[in-house]
Biopython code that builds the backbone (N, CA, C, O; Angstrom):
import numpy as np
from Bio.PDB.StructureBuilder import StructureBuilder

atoms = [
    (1, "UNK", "N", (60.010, 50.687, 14.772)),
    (1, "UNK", "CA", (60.947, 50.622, 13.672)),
    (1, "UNK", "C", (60.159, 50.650, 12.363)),
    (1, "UNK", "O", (58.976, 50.314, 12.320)),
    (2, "UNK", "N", (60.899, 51.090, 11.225)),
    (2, "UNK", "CA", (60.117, 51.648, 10.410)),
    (2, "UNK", "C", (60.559, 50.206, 9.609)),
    (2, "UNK", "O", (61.382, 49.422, 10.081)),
    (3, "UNK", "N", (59.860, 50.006, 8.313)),
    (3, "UNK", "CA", (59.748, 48.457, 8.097)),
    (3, "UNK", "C", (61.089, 48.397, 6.746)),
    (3, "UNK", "O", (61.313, 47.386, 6.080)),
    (4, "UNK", "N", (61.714, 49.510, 6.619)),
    (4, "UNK", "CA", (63.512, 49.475, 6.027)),
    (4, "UNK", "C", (64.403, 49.749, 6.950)),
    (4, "UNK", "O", (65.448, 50.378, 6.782)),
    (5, "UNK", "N", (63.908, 49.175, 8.162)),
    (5, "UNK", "CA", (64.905, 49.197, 9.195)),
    (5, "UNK", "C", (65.634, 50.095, 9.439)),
    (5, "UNK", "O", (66.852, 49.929, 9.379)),
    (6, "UNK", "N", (64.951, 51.572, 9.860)),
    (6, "UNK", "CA", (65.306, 52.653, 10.144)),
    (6, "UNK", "C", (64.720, 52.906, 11.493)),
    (6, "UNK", "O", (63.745, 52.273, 11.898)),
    (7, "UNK", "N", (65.519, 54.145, 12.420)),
    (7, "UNK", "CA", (64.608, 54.958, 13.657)),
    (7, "UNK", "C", (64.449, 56.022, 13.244)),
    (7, "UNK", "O", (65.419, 56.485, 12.644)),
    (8, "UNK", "N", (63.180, 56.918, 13.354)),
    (8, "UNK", "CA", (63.644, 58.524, 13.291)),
    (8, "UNK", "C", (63.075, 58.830, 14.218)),
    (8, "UNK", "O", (62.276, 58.263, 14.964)),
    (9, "UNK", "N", (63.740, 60.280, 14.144)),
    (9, "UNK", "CA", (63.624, 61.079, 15.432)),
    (9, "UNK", "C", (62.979, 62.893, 14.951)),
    (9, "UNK", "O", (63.674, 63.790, 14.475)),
    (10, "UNK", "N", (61.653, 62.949, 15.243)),
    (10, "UNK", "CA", (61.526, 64.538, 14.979)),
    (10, "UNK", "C", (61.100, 64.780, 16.716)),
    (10, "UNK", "O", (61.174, 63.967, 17.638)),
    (11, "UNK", "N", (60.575, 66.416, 16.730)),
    (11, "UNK", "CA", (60.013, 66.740, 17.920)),
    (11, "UNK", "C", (59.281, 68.005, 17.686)),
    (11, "UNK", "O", (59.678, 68.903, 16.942)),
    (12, "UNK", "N", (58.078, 68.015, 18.440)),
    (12, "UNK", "CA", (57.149, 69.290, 17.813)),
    (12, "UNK", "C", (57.850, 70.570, 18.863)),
    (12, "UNK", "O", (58.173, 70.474, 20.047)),
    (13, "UNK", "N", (57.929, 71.642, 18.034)),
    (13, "UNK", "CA", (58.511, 72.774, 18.670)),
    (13, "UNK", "C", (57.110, 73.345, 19.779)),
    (13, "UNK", "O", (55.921, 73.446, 19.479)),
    (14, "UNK", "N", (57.934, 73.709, 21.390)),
    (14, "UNK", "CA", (56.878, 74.413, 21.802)),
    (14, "UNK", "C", (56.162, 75.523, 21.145)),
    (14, "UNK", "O", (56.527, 76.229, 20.205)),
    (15, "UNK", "N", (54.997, 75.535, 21.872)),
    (15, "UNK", "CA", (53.534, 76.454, 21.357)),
    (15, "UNK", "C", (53.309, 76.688, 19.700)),
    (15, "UNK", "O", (52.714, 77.605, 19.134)),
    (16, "UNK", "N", (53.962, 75.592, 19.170)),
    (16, "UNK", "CA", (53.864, 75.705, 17.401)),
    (16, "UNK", "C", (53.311, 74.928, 16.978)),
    (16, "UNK", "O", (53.142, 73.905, 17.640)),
    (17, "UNK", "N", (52.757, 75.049, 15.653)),
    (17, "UNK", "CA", (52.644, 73.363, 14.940)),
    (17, "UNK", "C", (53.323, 72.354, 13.944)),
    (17, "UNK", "O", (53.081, 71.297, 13.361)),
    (18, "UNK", "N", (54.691, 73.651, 14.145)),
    (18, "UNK", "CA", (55.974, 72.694, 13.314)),
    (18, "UNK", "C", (56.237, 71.602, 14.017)),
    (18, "UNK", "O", (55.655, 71.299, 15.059)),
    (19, "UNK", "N", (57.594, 70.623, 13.196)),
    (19, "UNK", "CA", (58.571, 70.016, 14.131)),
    (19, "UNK", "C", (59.357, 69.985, 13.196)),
    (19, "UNK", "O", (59.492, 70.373, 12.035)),
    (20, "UNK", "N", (59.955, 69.306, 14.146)),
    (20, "UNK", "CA", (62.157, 69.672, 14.116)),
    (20, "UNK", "C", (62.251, 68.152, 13.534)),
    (20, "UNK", "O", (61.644, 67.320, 14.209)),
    (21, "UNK", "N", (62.808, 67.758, 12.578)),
    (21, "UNK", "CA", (63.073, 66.558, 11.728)),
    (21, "UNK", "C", (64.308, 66.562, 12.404)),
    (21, "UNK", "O", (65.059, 67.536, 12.453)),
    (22, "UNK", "N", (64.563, 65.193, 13.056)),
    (22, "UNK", "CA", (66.180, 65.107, 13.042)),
    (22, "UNK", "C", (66.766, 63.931, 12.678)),
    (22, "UNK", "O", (67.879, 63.694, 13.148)),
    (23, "UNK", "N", (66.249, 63.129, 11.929)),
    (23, "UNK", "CA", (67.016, 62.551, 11.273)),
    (23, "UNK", "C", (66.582, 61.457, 11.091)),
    (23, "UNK", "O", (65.702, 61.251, 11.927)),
    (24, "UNK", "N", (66.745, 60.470, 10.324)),
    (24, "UNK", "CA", (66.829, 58.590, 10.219)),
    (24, "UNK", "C", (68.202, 58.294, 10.760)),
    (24, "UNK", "O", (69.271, 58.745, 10.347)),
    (25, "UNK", "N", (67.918, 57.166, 12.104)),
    (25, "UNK", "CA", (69.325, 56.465, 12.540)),
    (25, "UNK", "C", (68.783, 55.075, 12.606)),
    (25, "UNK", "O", (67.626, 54.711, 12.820)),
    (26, "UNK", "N", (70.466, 53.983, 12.247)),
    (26, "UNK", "CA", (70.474, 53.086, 12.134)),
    (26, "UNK", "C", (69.671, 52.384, 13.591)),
    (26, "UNK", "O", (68.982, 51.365, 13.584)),
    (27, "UNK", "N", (69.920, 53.065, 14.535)),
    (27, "UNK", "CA", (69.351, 52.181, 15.832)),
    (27, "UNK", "C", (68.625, 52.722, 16.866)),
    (27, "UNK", "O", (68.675, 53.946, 16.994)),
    (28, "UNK", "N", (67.994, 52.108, 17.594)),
    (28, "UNK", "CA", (66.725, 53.307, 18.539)),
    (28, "UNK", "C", (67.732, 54.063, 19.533)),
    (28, "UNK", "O", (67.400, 55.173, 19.950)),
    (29, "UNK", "N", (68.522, 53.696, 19.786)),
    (29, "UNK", "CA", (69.639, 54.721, 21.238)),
    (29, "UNK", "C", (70.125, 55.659, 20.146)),
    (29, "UNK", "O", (70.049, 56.886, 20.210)),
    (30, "UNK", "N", (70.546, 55.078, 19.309)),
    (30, "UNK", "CA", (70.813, 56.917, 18.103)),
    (30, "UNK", "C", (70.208, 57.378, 17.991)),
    (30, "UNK", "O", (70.504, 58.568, 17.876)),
    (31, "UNK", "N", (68.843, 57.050, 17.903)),
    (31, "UNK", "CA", (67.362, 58.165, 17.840)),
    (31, "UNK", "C", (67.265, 58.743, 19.124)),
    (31, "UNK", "O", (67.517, 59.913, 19.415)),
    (32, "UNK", "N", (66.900, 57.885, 19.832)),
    (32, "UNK", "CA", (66.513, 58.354, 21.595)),
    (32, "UNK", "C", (68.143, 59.381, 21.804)),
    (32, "UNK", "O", (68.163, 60.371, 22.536)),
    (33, "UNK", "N", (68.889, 59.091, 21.332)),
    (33, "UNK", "CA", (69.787, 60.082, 22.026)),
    (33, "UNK", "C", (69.551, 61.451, 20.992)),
    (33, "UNK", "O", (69.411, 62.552, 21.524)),
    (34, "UNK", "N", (69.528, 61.373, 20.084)),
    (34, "UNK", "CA", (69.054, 62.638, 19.248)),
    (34, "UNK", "C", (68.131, 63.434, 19.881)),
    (34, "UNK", "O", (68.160, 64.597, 20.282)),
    (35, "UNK", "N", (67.088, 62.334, 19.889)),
    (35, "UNK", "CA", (65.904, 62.995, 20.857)),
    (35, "UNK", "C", (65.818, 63.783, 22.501)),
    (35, "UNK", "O", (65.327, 64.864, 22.826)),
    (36, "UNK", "N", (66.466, 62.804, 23.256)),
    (36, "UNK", "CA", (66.994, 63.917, 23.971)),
    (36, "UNK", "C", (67.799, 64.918, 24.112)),
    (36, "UNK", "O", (67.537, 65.597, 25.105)),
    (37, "UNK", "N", (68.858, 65.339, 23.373)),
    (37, "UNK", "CA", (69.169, 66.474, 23.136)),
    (37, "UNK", "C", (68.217, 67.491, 22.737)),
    (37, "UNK", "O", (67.990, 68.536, 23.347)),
    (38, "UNK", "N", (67.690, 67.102, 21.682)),
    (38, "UNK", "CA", (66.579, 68.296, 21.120)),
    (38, "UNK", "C", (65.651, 68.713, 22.185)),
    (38, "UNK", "O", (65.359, 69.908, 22.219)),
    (39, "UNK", "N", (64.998, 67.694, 23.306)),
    (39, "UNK", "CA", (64.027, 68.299, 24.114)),
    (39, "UNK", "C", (64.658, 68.498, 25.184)),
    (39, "UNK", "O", (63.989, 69.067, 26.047)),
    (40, "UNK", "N", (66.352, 68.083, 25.627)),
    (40, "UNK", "CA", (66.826, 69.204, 26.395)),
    (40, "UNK", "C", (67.173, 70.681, 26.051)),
    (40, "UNK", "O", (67.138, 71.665, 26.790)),
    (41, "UNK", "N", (67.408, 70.613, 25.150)),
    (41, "UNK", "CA", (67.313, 71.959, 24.738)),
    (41, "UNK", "C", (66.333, 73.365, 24.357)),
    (41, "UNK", "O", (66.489, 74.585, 24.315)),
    (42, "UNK", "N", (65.145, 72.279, 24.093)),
    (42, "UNK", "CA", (64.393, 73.152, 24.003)),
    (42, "UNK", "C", (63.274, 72.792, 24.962)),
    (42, "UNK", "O", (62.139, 72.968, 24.519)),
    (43, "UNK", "N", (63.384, 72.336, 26.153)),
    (43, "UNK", "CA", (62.644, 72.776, 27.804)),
    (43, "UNK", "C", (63.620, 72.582, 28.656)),
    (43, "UNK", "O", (63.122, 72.693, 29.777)),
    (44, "UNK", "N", (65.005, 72.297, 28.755)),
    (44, "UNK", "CA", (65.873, 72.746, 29.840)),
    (44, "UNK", "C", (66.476, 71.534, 30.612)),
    (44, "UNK", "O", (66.400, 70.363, 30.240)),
    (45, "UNK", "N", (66.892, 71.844, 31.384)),
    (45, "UNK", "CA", (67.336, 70.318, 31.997)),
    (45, "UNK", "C", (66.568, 69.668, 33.018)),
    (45, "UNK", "O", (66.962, 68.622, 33.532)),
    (46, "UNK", "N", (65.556, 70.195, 33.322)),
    (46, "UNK", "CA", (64.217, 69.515, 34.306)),
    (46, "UNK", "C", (63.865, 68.123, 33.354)),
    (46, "UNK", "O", (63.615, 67.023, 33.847)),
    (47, "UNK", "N", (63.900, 68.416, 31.891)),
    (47, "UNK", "CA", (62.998, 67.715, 31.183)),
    (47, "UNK", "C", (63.413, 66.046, 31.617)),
    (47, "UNK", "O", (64.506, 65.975, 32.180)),
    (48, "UNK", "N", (62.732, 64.790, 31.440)),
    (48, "UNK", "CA", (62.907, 63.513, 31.633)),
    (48, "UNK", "C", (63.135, 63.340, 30.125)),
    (48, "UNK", "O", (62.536, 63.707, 29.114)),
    (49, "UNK", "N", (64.411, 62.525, 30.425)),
    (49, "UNK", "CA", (65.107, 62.077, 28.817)),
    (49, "UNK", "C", (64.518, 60.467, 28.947)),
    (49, "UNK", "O", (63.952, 59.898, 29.882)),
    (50, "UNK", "N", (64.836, 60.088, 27.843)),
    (50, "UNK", "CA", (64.837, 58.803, 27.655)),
    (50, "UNK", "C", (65.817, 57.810, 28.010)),
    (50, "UNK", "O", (65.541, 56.667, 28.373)),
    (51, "UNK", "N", (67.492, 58.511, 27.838)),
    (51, "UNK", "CA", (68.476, 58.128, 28.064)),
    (51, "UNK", "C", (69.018, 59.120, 28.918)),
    (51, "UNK", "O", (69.512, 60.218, 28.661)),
    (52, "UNK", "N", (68.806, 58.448, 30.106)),
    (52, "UNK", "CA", (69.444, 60.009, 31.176)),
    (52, "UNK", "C", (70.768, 60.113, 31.299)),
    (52, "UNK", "O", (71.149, 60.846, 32.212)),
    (53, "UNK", "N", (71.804, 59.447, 30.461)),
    (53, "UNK", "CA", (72.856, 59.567, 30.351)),
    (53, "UNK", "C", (73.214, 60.353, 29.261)),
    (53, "UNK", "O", (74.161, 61.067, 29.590)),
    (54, "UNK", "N", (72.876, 60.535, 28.117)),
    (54, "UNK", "CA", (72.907, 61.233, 26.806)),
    (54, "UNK", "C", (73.161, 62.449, 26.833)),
    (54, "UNK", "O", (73.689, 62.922, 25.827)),
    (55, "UNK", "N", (72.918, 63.190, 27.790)),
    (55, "UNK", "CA", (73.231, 64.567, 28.156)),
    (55, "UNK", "C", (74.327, 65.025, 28.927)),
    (55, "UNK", "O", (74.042, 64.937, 30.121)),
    (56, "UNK", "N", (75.703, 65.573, 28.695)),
    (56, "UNK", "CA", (76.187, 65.598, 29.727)),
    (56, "UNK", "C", (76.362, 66.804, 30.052)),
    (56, "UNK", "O", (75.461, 67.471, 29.544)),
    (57, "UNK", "N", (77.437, 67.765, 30.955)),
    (57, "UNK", "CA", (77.224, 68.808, 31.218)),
    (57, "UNK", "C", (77.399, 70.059, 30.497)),
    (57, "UNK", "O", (78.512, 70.564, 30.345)),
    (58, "UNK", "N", (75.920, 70.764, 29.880)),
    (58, "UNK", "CA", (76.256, 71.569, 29.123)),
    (58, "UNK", "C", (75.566, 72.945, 29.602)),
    (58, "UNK", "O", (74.408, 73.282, 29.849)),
    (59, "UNK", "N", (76.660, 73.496, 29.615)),
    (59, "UNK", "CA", (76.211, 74.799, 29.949)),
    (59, "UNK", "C", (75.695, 75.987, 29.194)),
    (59, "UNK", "O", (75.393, 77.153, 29.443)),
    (60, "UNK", "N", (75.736, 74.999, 27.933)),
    (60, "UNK", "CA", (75.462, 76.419, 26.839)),
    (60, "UNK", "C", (73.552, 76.304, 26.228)),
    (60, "UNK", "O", (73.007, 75.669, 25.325)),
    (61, "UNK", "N", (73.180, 77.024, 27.007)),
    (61, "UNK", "CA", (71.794, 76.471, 27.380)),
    (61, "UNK", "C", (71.141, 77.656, 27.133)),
    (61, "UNK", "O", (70.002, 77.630, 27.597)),
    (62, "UNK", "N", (71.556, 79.172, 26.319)),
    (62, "UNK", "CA", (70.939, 79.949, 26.114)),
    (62, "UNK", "C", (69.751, 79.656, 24.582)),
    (62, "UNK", "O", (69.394, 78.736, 23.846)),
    (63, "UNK", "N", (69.574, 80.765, 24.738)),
    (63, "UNK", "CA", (68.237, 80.231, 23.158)),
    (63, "UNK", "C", (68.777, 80.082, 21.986)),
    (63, "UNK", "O", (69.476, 80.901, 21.389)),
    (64, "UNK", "N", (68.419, 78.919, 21.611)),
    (64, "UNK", "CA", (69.190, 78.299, 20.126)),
    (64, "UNK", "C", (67.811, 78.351, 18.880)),
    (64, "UNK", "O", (66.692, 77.879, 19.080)),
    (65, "UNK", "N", (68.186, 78.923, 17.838)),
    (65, "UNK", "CA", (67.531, 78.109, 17.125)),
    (65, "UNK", "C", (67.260, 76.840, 16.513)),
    (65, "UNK", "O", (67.902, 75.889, 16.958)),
    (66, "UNK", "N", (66.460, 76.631, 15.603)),
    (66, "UNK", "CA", (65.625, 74.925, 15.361)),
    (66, "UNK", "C", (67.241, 74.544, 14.378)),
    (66, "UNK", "O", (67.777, 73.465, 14.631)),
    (67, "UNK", "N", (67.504, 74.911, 13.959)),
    (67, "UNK", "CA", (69.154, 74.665, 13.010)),
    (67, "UNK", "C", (69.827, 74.347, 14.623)),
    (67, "UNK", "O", (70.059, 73.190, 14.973)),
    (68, "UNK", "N", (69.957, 74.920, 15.059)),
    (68, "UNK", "CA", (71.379, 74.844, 16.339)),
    (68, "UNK", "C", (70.868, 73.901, 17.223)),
    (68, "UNK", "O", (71.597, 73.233, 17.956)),
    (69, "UNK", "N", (69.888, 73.825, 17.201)),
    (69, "UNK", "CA", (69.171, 72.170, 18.207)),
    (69, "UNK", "C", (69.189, 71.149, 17.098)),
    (69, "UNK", "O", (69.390, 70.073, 17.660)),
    (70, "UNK", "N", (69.072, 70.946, 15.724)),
    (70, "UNK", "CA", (68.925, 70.067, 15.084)),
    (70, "UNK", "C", (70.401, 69.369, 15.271)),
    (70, "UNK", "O", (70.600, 68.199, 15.598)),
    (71, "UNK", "N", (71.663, 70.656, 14.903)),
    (71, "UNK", "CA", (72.726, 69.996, 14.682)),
    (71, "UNK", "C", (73.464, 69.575, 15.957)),
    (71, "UNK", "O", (74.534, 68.965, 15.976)),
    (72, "UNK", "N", (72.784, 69.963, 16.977)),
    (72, "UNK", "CA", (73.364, 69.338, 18.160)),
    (72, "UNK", "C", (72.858, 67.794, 18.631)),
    (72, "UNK", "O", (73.310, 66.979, 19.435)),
    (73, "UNK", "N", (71.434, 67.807, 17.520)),
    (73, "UNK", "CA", (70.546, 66.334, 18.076)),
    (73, "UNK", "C", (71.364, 65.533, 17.062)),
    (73, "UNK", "O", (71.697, 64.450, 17.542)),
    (74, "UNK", "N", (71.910, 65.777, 15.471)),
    (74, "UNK", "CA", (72.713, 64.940, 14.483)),
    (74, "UNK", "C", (74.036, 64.454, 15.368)),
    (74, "UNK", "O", (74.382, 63.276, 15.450)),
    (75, "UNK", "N", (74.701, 65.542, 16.002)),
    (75, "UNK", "CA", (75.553, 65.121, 16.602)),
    (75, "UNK", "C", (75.718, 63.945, 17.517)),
    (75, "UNK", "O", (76.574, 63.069, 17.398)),
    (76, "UNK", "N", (74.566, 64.051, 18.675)),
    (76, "UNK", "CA", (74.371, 62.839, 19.492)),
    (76, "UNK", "C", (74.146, 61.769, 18.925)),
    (76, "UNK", "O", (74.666, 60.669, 19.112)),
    (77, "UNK", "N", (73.246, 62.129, 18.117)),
    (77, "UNK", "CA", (73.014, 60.961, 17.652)),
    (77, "UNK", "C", (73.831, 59.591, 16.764)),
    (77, "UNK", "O", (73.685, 58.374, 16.649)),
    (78, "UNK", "N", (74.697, 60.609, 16.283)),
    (78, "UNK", "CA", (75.926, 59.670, 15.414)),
    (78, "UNK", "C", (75.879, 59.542, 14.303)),
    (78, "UNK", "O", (76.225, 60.590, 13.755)),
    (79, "UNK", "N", (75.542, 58.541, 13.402)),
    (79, "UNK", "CA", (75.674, 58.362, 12.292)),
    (79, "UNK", "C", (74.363, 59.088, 11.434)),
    (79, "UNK", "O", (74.181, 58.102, 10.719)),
    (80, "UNK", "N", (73.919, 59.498, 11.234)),
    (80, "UNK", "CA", (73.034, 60.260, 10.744)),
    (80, "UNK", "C", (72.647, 59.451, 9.323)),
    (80, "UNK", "O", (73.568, 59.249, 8.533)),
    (81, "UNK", "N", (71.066, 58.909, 8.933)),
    (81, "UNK", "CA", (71.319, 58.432, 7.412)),
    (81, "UNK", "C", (70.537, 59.190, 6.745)),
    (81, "UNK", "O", (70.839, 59.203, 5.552)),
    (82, "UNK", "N", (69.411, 60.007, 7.085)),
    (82, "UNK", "CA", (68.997, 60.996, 6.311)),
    (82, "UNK", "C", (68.241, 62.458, 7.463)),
    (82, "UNK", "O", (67.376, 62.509, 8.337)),
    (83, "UNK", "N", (69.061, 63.322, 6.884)),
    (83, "UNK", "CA", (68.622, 64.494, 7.929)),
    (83, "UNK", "C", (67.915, 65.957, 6.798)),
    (83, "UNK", "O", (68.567, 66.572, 5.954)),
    (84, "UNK", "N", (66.499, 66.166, 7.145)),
    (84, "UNK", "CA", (66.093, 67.511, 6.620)),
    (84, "UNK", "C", (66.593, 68.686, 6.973)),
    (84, "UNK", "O", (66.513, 69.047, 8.147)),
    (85, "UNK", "N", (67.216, 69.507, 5.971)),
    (85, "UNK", "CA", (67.842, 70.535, 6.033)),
    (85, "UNK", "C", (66.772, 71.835, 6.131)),
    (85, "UNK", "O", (67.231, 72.961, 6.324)),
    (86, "UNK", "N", (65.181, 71.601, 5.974)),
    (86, "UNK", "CA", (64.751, 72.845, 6.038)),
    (86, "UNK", "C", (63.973, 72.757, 7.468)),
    (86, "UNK", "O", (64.327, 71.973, 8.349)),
    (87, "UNK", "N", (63.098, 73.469, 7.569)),
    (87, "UNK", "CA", (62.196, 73.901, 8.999)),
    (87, "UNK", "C", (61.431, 72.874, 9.347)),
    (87, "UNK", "O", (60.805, 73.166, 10.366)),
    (88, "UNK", "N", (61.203, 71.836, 8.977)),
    (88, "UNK", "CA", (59.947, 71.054, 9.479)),
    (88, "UNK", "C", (58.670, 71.029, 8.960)),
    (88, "UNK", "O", (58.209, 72.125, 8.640)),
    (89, "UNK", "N", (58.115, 70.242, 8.828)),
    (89, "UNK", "CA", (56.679, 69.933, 8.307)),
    (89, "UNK", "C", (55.061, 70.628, 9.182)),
    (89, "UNK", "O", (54.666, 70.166, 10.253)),
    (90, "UNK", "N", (54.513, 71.504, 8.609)),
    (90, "UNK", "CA", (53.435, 72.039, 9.336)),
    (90, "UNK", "C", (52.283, 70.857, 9.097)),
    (90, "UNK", "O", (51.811, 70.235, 8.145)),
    (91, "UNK", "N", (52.122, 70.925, 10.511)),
    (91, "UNK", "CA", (50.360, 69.975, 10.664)),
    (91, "UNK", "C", (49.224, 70.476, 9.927)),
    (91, "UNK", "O", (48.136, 69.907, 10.008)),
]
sb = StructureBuilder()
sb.init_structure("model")
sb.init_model(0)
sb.init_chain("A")
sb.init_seg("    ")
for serial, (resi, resn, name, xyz) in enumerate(atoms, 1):
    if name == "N":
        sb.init_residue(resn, " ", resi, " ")
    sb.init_atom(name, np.array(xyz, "f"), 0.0, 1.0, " ", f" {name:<3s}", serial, name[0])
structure = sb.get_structure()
């Protein structure tokens, strides 16, 4: 926890050295569920979530971009308190 009592949630995009900002949430299961969406989506449903419930059956599993995984990780996640609207931060 960050010390203004925030969670965030990014994730580094495969074979890149971006990542995917998804957001500041009030609580770690709003993060962790953000978070697994984003890395189900972008390695598939083999991947080990954090919350293996957070995912439920989605079939729309073709290639999304870093926008269309972000707003699907805001979604899970819920209340959203601050989300980056551009590409992510290079290492």
């Amino acid at each position: 926890m960050r010390k203004w009592g925030k969670w965030v949630a990014e994730i580094r995009e495969l074979d890149k050295r971006s990542r995917i900002w998804l957001g500041s949430y009030s609580s770690p299961v709003d993060a962790g569920r953000a978070y697994d969406t984003d890395v189900f989506y972008l390695r598939g449903p083999s991947t080990r979530l954090n919350i293996p419930d957070s995912i439920g059956d989605d079939s729309d599993l073709h290639d999304l971009s870093s926008d269309s995984i972000r707003k699907k990780a805001t979604e899970a996640g819920g209340t959203v308190e601050d989300v980056c609207v551009g590409g992510g931060e290079d290492i």
